[in-house]
N, C-alpha and C positions, 0 to 999 in steps of 0.2 A: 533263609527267610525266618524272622522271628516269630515264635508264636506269639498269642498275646493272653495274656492270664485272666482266667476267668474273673469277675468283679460281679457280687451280687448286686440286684437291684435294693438295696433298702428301703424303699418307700415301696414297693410290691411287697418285699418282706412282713411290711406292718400289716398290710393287707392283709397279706395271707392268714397271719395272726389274730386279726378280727381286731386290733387295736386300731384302726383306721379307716374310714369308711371306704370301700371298692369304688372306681368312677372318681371325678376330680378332687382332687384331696382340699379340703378349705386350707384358707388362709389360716383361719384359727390353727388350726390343727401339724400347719407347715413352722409357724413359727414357735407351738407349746415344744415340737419335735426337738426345732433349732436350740429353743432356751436347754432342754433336756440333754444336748448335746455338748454345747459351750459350755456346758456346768461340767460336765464329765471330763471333757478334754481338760479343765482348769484344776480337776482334781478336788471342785470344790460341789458337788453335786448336794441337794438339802432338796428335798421334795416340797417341804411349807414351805421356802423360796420360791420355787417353781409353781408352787400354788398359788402362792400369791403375788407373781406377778400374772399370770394365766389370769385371778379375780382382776385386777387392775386394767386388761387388757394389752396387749401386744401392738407395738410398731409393725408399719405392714413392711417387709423385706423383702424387695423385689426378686433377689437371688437369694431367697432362704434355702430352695431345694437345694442351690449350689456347694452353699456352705455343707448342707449336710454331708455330702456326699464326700466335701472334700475332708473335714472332720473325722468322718469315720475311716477314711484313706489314714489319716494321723493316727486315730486310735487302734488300727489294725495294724502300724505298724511296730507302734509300741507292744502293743500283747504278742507280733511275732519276735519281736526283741524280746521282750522280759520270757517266753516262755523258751529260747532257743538252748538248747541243752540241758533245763531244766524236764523236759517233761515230753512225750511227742505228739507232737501238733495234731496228729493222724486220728486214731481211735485213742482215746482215754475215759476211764468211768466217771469223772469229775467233770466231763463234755455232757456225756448224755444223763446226767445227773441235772444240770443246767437247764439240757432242751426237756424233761419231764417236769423240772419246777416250773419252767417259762409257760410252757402249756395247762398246766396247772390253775395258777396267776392269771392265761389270757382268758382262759375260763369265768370265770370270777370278775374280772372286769369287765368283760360283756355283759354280765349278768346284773353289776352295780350302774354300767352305761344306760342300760333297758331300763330301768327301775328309772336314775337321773331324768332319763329324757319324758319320759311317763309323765312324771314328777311335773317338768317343766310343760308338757302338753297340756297339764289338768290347770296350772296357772295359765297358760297362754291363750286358753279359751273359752271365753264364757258357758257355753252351751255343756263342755267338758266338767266348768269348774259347776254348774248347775247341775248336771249327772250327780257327780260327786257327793255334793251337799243332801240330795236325796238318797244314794244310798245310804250315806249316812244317818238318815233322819233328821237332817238340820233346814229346815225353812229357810233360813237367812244364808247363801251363797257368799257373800261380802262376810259374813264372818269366818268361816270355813278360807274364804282367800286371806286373809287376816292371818290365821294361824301359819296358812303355808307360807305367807309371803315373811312371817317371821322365821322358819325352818329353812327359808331359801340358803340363806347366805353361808351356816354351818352346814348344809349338804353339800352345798359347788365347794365349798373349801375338802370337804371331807370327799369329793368327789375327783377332782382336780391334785389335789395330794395321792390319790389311791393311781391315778392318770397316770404321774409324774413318775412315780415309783414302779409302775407297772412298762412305762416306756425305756426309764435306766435298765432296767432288770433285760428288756429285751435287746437293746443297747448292748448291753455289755455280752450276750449271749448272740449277736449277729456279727460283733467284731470279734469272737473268735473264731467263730462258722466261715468269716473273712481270713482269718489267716488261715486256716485248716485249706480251707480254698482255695488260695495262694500258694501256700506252702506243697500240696498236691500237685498243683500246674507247673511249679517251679521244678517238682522232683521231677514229672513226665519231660520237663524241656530240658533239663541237665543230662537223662534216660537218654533221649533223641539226637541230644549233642553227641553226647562219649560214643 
């Protein structure tokens, strides 16, 4: 009887990471995932890319999750190729160097998500944008949304680029987590054969 090799979940992975909201993951955010993927697989990964098409808006992909999944199956098996007798898959300090920068970075991006969404709360509602303009001491609200609505556009780029780059980063530190993983199950089932 075969065993069958463990396979992370990757979309719980982001979760768990705080890059992805817990509960049903948006469209937006299946497909910012997918583009952040397809870049990678192609070798051609640019975060202002990915940022802007993210500003542009996304094609809704019925099987984005699919692709992901299947994607990161490719890219995991290149990293267990290019890393096979270089280096071992197992414990290495240039792994957990990885998962302390990732954690790091997911830090920080939460931290610039909270601020973003604030940001867009205090535009999205009057009553918000009228707080606002009083603690500031400005009377006139409509100017106060003036400024922000000019601020918008370089914060979601400047927002969406930090997104992009914060998701490759985890990306490329979940597809080695995946072969480390593989590579393990693979040894225990070779172990069980002999």
């Amino acid at each position: 009887m075969a065993q069958q090799i463990s396979k992370l979940d990757i979309i719980d992975e982001f979760k768990q990471l705080g890059l992805i909201d817990k509960g049903e993951v948006s469209d937006f955010d299946k497909e910012f995932l997918l583009s952040v993927y397809s870049a990678k697989l192609a070798g051609k990964f640019d975060c202002q890319e990915v940022a802007n098409k993210a500003k542009g808006g996304f094609k809704k992909n019925k099987n984005s999750i699919q692709e992901i999944y299947a994607i990161h199956e490719l890219l995991t098996e290149m990293k267990k190729n290019k890393l096979e007798g270089n280096e071992k898959l197992g414990g290495c300090r240039s792994f957990e160097n990885s998962e302390s920068r990732l954690k790091q970075n997911c830090v920080k991006f939460i931290a610039k998500k909270q601020e973003y969404e604030a940001f867009l709360s205090i535009l999205g509602r009057d009553e918000n944008l009228k707080a606002t303009a009083r603690r500031l001491g400005v009377e006139n609200a409509d100017a106060v949304k003036k400024v922000l609505l000019d601020k918008k556009d370089k914060l979601e780029e400047k927002f969406y680029s930090l997104k992009a780059t914060t998701f490759s980063e985890a990306i490329d530190h979940l597809v080695w987590l995946s072969a480390r993983v593989e590579h393990a199950d693979e040894e225990k089932i070779l172990t069980n054969v002999c």
